[in-house]
N, CA, C and O atoms as a Maestro MAE file, in Angstrom:
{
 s_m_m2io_version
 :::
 2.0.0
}

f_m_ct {
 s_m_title
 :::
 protein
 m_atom[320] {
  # First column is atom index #
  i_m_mmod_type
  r_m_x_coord
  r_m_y_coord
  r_m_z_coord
  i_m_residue_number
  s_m_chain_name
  s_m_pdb_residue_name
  s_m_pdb_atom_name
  i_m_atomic_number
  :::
  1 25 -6.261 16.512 2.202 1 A "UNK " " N  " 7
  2 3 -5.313 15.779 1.393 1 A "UNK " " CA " 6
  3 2 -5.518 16.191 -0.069 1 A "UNK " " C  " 6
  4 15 -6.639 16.403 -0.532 1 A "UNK " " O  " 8
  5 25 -4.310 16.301 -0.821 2 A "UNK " " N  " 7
  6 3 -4.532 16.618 -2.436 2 A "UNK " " CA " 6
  7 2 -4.427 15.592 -3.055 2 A "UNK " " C  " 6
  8 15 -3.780 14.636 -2.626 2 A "UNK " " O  " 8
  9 25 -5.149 15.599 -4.370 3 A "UNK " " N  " 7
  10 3 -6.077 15.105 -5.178 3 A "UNK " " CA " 6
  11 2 -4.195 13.276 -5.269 3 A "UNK " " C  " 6
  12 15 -4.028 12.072 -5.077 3 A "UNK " " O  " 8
  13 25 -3.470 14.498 -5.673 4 A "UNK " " N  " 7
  14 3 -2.315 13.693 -5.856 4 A "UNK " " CA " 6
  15 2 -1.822 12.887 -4.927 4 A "UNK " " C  " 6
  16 15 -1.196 11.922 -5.366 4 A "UNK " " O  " 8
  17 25 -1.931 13.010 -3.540 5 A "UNK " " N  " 7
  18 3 -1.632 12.760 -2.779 5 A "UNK " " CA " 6
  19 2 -2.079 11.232 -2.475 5 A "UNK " " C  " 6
  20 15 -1.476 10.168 -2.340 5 A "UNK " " O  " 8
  21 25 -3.814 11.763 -2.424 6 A "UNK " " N  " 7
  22 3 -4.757 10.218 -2.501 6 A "UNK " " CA " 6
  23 2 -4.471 9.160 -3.730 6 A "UNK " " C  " 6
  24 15 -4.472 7.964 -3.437 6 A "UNK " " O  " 8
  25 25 -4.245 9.520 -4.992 7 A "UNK " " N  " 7
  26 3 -3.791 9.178 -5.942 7 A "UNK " " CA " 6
  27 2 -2.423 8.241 -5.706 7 A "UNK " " C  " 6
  28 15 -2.335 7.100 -6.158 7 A "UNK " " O  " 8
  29 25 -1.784 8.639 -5.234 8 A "UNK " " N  " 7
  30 3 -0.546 7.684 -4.657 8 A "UNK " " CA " 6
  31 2 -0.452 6.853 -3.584 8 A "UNK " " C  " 6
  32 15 0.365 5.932 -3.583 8 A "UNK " " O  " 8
  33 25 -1.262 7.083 -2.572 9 A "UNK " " N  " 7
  34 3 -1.503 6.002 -1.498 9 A "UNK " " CA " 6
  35 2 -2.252 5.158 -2.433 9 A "UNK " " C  " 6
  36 15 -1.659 4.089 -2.583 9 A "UNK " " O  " 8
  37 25 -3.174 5.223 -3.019 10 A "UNK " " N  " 7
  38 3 -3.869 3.997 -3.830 10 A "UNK " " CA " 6
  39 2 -2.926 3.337 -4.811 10 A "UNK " " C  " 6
  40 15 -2.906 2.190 -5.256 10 A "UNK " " O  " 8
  41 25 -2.059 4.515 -5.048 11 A "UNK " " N  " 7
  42 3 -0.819 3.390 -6.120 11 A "UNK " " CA " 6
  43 2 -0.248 2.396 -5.751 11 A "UNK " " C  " 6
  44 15 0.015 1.304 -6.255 11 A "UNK " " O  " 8
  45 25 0.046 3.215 -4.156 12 A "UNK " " N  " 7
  46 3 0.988 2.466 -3.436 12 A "UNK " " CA " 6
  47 2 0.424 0.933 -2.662 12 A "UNK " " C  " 6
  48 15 0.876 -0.208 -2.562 12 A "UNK " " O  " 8
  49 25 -0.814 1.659 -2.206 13 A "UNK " " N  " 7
  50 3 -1.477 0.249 -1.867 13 A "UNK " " CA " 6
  51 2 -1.642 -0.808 -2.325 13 A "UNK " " C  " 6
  52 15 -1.683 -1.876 -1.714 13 A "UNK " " O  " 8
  53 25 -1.788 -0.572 -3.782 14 A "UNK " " N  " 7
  54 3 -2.159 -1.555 -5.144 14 A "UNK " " CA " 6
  55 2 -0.519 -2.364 -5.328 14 A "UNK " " C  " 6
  56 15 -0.336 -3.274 -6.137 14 A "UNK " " O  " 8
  57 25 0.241 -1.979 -4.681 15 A "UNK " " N  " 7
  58 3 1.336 -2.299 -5.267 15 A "UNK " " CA " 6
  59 2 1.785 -3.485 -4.300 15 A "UNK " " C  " 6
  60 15 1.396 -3.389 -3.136 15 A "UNK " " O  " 8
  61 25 2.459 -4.452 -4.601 16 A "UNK " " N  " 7
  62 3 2.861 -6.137 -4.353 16 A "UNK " " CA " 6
  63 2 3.574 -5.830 -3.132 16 A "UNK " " C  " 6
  64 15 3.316 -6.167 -1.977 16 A "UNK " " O  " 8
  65 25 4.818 -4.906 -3.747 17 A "UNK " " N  " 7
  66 3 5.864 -4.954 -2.730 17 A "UNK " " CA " 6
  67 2 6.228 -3.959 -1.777 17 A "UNK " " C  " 6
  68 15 7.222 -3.991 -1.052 17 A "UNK " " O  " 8
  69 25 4.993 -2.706 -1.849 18 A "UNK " " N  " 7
  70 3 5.263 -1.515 -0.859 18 A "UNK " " CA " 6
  71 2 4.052 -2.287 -0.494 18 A "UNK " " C  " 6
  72 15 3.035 -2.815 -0.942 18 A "UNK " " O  " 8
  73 25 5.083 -1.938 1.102 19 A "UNK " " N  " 7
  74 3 4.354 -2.149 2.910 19 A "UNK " " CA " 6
  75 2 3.557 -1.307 3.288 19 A "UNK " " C  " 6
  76 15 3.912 -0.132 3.193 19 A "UNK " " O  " 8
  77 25 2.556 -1.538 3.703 20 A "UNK " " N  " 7
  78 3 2.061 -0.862 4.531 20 A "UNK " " CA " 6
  79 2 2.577 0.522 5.644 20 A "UNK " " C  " 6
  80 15 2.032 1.612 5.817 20 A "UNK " " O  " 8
  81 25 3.697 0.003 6.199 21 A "UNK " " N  " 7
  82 3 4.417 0.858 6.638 21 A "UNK " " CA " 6
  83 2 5.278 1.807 6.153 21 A "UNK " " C  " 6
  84 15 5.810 2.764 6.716 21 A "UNK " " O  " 8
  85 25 5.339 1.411 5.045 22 A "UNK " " N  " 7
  86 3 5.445 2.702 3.970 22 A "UNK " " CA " 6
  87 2 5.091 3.984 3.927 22 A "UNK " " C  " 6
  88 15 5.605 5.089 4.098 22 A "UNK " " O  " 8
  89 25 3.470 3.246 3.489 23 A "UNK " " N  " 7
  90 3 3.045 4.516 3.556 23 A "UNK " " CA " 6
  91 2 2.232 5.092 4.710 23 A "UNK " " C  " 6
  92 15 1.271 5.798 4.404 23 A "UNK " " O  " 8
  93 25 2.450 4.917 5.766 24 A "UNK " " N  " 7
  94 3 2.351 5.111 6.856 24 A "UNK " " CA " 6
  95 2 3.909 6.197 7.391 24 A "UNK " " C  " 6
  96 15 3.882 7.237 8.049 24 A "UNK " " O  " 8
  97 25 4.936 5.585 6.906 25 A "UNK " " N  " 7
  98 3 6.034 6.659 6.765 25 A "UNK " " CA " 6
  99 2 5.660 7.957 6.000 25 A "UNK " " C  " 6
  100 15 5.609 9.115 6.415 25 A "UNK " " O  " 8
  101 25 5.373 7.362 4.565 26 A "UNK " " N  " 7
  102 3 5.514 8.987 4.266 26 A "UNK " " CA " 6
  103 2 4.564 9.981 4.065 26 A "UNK " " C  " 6
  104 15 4.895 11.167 4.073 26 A "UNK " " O  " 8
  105 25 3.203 9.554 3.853 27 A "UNK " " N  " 7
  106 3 2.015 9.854 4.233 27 A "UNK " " CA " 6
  107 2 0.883 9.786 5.829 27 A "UNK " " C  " 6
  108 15 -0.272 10.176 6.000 27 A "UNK " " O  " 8
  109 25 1.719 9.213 6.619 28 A "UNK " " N  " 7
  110 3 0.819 9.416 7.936 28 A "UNK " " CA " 6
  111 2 -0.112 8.614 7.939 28 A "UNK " " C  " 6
  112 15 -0.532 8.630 9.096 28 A "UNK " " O  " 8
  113 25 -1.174 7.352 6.878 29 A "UNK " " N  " 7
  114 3 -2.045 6.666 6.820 29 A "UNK " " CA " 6
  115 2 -1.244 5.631 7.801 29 A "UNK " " C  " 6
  116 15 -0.042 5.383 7.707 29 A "UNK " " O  " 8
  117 25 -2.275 4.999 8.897 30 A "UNK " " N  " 7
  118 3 -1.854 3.701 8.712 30 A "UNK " " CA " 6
  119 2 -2.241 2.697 8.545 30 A "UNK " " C  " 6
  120 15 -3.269 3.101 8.002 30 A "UNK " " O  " 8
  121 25 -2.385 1.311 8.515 31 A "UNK " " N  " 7
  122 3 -3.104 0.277 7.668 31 A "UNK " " CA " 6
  123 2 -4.291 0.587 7.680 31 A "UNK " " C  " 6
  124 15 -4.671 0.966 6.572 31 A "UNK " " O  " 8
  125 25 -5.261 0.596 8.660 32 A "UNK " " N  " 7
  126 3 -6.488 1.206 8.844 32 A "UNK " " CA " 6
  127 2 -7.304 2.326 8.141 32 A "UNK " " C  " 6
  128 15 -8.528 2.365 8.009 32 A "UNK " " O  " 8
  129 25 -6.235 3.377 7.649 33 A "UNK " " N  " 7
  130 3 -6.537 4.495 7.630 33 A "UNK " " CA " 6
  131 2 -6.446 4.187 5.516 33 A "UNK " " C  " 6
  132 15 -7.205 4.749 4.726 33 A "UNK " " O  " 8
  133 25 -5.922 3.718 5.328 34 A "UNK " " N  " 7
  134 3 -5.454 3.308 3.727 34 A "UNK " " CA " 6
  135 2 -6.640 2.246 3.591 34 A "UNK " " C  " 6
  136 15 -7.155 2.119 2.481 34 A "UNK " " O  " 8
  137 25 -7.138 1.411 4.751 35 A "UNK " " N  " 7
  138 3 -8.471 0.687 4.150 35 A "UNK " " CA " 6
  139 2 -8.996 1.720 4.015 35 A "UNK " " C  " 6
  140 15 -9.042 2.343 2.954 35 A "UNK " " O  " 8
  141 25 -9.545 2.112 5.223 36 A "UNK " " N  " 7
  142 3 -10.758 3.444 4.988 36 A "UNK " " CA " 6
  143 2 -10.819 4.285 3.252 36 A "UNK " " C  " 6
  144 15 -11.834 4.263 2.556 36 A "UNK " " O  " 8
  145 25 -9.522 4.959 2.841 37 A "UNK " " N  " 7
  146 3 -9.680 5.537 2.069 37 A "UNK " " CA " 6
  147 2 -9.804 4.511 0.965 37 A "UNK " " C  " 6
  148 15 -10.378 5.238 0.155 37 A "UNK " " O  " 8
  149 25 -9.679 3.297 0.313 38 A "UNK " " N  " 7
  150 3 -9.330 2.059 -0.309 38 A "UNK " " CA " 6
  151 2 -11.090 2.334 -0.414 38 A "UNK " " C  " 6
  152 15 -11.684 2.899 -1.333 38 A "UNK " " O  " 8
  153 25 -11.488 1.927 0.441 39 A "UNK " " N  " 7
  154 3 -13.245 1.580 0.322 39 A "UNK " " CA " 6
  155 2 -13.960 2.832 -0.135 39 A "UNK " " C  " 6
  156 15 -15.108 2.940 -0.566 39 A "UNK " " O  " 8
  157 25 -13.228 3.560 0.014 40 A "UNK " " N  " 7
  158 3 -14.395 4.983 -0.182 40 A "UNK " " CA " 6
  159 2 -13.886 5.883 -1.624 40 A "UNK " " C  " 6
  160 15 -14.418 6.895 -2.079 40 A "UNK " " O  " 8
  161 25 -12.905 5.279 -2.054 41 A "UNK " " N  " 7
  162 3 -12.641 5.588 -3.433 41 A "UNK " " CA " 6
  163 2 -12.330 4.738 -4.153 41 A "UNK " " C  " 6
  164 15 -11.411 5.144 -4.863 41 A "UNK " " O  " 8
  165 25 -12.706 3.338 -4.462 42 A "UNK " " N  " 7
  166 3 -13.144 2.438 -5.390 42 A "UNK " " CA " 6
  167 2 -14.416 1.471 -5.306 42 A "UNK " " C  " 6
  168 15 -15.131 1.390 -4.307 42 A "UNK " " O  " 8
  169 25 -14.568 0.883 -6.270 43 A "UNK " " N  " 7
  170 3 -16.187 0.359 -6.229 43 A "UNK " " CA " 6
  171 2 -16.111 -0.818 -5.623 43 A "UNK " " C  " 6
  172 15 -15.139 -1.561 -5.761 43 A "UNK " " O  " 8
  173 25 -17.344 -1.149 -4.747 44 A "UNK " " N  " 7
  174 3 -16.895 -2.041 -3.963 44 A "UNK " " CA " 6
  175 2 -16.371 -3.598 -4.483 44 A "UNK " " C  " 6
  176 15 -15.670 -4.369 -3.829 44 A "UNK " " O  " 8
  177 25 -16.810 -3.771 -5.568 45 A "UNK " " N  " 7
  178 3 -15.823 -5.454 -6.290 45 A "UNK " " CA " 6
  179 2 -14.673 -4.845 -6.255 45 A "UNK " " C  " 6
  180 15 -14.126 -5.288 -5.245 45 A "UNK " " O  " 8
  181 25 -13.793 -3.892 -6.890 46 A "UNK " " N  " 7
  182 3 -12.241 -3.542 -6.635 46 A "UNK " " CA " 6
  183 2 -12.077 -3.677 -5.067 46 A "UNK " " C  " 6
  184 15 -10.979 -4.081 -4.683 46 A "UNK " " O  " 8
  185 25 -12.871 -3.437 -4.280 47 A "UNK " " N  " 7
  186 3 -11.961 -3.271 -2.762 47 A "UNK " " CA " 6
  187 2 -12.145 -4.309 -2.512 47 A "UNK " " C  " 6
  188 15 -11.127 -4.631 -1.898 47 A "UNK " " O  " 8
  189 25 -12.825 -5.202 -2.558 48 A "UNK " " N  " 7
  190 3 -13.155 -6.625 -2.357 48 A "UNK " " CA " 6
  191 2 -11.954 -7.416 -2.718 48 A "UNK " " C  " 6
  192 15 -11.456 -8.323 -2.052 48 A "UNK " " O  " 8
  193 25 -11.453 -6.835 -4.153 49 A "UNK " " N  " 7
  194 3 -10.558 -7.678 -4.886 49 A "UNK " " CA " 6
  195 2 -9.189 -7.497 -4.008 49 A "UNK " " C  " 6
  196 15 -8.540 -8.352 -3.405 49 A "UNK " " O  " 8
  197 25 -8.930 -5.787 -4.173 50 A "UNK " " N  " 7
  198 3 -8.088 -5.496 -3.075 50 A "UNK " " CA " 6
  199 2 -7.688 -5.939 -2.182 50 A "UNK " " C  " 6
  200 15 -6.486 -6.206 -2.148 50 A "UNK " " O  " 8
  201 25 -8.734 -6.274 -0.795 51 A "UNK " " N  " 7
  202 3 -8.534 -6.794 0.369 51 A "UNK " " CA " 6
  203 2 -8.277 -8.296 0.414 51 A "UNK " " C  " 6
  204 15 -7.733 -8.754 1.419 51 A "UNK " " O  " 8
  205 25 -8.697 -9.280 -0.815 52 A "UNK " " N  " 7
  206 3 -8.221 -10.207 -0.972 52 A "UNK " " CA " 6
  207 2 -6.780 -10.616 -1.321 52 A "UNK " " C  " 6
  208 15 -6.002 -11.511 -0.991 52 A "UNK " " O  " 8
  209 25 -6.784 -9.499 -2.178 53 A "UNK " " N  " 7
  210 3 -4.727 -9.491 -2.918 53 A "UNK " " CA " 6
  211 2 -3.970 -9.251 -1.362 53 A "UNK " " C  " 6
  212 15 -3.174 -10.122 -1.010 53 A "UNK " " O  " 8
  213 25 -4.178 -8.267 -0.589 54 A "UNK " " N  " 7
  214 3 -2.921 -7.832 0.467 54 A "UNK " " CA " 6
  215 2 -3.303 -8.249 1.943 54 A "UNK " " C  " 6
  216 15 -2.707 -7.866 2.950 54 A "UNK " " O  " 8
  217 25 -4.559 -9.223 1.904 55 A "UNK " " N  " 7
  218 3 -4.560 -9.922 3.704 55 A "UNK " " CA " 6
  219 2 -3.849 -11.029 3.708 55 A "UNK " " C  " 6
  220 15 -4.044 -12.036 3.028 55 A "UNK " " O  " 8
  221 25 -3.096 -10.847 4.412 56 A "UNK " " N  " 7
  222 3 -1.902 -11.297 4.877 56 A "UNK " " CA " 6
  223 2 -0.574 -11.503 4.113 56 A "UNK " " C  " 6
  224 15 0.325 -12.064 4.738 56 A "UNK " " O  " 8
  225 25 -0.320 -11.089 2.736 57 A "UNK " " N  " 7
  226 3 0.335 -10.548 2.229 57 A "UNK " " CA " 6
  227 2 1.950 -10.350 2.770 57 A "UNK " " C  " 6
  228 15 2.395 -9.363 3.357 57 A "UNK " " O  " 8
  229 25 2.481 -11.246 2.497 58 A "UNK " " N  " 7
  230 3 4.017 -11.064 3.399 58 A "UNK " " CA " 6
  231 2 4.497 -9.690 2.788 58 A "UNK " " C  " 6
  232 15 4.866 -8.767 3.514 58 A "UNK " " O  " 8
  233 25 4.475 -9.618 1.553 59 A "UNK " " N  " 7
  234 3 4.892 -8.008 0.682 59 A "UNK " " CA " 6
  235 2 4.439 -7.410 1.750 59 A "UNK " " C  " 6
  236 15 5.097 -7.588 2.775 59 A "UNK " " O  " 8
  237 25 3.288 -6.597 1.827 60 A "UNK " " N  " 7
  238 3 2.342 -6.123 2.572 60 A "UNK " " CA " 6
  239 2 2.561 -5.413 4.018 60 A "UNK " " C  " 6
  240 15 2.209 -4.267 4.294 60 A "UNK " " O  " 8
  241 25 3.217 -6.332 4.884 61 A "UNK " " N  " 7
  242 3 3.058 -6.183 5.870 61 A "UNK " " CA " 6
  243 2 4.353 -6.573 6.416 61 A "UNK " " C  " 6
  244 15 4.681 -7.759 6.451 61 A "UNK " " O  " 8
  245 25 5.320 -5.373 6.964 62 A "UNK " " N  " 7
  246 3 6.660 -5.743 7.123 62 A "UNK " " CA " 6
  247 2 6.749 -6.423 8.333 62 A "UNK " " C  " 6
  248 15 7.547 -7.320 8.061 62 A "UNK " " O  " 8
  249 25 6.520 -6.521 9.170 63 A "UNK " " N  " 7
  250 3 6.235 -7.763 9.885 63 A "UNK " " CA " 6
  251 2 6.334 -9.140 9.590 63 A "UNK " " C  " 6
  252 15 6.974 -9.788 10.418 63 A "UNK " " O  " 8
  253 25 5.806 -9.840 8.499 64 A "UNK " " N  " 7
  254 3 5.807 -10.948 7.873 64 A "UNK " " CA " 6
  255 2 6.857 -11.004 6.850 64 A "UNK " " C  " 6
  256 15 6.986 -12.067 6.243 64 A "UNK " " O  " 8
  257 25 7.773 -9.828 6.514 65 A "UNK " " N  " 7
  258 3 8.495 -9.884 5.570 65 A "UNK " " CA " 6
  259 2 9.963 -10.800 6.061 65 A "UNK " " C  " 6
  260 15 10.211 -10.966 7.255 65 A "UNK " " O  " 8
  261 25 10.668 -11.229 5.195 66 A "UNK " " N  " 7
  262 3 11.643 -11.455 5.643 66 A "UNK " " CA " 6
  263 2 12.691 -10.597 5.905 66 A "UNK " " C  " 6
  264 15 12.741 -9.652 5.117 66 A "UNK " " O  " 8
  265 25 13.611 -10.623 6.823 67 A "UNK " " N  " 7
  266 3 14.606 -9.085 7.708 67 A "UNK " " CA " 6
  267 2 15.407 -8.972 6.550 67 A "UNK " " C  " 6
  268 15 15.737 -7.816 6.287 67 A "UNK " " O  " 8
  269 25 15.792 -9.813 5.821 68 A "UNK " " N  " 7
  270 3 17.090 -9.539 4.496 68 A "UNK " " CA " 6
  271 2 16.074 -8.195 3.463 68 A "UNK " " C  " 6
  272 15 16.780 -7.433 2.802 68 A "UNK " " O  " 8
  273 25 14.929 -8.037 3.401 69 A "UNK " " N  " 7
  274 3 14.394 -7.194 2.972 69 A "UNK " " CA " 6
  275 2 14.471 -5.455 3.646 69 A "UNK " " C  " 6
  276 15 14.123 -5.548 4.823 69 A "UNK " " O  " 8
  277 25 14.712 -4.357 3.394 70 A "UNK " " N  " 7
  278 3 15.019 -3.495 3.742 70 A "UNK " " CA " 6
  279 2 14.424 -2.331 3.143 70 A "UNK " " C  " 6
  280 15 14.316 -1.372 3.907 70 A "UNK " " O  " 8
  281 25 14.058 -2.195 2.103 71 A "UNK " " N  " 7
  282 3 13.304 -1.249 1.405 71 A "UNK " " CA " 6
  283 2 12.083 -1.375 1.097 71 A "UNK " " C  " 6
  284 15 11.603 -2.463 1.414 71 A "UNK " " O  " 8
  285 25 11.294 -0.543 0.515 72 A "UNK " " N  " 7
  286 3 9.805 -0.607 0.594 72 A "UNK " " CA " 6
  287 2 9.469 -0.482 -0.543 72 A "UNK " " C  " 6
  288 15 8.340 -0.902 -0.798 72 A "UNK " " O  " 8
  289 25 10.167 0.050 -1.534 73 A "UNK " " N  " 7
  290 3 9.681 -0.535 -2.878 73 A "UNK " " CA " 6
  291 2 11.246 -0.943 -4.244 73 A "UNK " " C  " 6
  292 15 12.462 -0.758 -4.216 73 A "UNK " " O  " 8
  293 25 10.643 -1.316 -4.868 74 A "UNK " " N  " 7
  294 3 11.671 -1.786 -5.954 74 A "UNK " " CA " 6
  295 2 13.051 -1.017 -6.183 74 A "UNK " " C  " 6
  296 15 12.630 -0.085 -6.868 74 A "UNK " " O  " 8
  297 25 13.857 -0.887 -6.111 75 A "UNK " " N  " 7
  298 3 15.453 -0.592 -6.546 75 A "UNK " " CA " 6
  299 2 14.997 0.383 -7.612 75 A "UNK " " C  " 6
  300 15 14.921 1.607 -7.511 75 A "UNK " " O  " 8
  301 25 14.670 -0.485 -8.787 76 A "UNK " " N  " 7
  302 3 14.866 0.201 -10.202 76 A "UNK " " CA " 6
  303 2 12.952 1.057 -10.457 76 A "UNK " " C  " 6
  304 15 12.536 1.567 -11.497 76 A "UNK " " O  " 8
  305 25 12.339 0.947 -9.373 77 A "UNK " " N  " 7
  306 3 10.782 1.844 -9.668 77 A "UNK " " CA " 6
  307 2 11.239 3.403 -10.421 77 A "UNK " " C  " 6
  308 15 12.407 3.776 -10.317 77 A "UNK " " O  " 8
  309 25 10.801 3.766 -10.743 78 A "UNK " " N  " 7
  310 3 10.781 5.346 -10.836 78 A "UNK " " CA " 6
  311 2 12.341 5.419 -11.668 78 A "UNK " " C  " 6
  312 15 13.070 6.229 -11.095 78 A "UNK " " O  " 8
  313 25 12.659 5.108 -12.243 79 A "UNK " " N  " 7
  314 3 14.341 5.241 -13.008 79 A "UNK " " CA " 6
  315 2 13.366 5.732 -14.573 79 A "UNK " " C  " 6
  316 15 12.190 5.393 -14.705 79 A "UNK " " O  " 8
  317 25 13.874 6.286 -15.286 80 A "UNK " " N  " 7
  318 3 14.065 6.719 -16.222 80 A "UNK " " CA " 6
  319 2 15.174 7.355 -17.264 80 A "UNK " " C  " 6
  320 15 14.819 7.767 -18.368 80 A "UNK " " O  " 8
  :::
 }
 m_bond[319] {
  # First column is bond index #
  i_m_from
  i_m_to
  i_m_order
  :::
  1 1 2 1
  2 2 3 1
  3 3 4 2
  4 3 5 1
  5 5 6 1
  6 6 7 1
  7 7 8 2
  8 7 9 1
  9 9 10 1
  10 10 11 1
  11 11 12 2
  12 11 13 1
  13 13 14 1
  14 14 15 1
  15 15 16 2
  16 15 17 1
  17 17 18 1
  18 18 19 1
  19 19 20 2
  20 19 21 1
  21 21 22 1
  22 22 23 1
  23 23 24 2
  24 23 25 1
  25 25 26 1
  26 26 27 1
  27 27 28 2
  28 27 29 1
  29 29 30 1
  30 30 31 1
  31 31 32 2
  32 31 33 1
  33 33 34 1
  34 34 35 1
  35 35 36 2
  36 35 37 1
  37 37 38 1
  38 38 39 1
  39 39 40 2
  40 39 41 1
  41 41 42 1
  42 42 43 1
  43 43 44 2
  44 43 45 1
  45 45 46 1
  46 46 47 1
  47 47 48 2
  48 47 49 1
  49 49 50 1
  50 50 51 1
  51 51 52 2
  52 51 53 1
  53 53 54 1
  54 54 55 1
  55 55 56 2
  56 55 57 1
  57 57 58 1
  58 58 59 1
  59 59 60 2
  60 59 61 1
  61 61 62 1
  62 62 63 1
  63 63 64 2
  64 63 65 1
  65 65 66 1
  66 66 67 1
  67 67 68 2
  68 67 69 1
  69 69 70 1
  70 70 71 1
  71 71 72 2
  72 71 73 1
  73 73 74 1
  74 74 75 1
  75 75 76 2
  76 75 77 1
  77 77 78 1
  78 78 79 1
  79 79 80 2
  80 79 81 1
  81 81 82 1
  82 82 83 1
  83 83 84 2
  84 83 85 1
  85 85 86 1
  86 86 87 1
  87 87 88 2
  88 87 89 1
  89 89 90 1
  90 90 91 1
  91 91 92 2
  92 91 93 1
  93 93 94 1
  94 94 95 1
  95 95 96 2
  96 95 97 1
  97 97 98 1
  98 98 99 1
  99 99 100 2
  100 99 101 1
  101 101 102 1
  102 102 103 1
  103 103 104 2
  104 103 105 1
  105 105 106 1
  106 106 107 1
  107 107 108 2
  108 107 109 1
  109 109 110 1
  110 110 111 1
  111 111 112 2
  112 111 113 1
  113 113 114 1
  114 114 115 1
  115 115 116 2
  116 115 117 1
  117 117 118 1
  118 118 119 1
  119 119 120 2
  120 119 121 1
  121 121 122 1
  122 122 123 1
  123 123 124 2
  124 123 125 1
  125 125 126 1
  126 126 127 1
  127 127 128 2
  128 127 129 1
  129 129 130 1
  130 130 131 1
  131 131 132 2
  132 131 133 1
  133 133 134 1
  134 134 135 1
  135 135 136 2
  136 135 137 1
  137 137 138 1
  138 138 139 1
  139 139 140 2
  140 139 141 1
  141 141 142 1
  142 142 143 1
  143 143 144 2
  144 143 145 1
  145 145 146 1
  146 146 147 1
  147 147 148 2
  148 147 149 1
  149 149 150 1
  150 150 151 1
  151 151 152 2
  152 151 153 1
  153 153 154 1
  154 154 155 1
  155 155 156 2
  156 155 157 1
  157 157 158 1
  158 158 159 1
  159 159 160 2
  160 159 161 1
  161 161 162 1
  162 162 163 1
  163 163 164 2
  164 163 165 1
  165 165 166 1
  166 166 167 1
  167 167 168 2
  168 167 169 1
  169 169 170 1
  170 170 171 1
  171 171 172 2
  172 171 173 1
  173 173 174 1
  174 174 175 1
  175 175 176 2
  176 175 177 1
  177 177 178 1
  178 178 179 1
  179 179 180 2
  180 179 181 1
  181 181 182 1
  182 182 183 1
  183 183 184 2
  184 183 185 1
  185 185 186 1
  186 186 187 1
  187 187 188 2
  188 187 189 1
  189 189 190 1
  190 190 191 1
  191 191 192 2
  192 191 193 1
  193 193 194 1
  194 194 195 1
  195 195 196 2
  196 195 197 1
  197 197 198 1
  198 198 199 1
  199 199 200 2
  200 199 201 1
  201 201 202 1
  202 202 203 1
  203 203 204 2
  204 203 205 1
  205 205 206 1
  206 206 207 1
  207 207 208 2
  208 207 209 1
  209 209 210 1
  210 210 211 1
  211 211 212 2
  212 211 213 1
  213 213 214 1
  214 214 215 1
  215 215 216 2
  216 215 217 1
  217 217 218 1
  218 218 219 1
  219 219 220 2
  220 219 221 1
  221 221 222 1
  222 222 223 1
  223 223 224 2
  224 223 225 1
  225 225 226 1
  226 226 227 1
  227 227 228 2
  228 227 229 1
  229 229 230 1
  230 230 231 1
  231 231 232 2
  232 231 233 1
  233 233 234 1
  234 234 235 1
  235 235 236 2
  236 235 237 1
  237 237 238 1
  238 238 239 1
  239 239 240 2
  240 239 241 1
  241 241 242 1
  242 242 243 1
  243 243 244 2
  244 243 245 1
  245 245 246 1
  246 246 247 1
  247 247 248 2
  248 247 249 1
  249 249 250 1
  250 250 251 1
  251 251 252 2
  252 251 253 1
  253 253 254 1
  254 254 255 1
  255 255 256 2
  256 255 257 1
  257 257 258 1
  258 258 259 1
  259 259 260 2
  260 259 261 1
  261 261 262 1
  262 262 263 1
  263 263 264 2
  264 263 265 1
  265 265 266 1
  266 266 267 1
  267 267 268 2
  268 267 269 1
  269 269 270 1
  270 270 271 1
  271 271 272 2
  272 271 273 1
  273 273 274 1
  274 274 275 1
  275 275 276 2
  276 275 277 1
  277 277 278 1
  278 278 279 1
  279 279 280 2
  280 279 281 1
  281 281 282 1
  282 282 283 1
  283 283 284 2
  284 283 285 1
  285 285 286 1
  286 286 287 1
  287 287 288 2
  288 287 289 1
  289 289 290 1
  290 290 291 1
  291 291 292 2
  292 291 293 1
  293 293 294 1
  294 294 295 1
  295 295 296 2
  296 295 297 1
  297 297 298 1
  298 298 299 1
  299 299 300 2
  300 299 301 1
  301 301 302 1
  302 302 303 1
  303 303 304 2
  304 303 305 1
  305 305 306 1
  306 306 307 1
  307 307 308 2
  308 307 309 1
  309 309 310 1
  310 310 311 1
  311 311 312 2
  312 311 313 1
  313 313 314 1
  314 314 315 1
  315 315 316 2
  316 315 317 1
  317 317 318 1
  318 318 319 1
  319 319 320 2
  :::
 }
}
C-alpha cells in the first residue's frame, strides 16, 4: 500500500460521516482490516480515542444508518 493511500483510509476513518463500507469499497479494507491498520499507525491513547468515537457509531456503520442516507461522505467535501 502507498504511503498516500494509508494516509486516506486514516482520513477517512477519522471522519463522522464516511462508513466503513466505504472504504471497504474503494480501498478493499474492511472494518477489521482499518482497525488493524488504525492501531499500528497511531499511538495507542489516539486509537483508544478512536475506537471510542466510531463503536457503534450510526455514521460509521451503514447498517445502523438510516436508508434516506445514500452516500458516504458529504455533498460539498472536496469542492473548491
Amino acid at each position: 500500500m502507498q504511503e498516500h493511500e494509508k494516509s486516506r483510509i486514516i482520513e477517512m476513518a477519522w471522519e463522522d460521516r464516511t462508513p466503513f463500507e466505504a472504504i471497504e469499497a474503494t480501498f478493499g479494507y474492511a472494518e477489521k482490516d482499518v482497525i488493524k491498520l488504525m492501531r499500528s499507525n497511531l499511538k495507542p491513547s489516539s486509537f483508544r480515542l478512536w475506537r471510542e468515537r466510531v463503536s457503534g457509531r450510526k455514521t460509521k456503520h451503514k447498517s445502523l444508518r438510516s436508508p434516506d442516507v445514500s452516500r458516504g461522505y458529504c455533498p460539498t467535501q472536496y469542492k473548491r
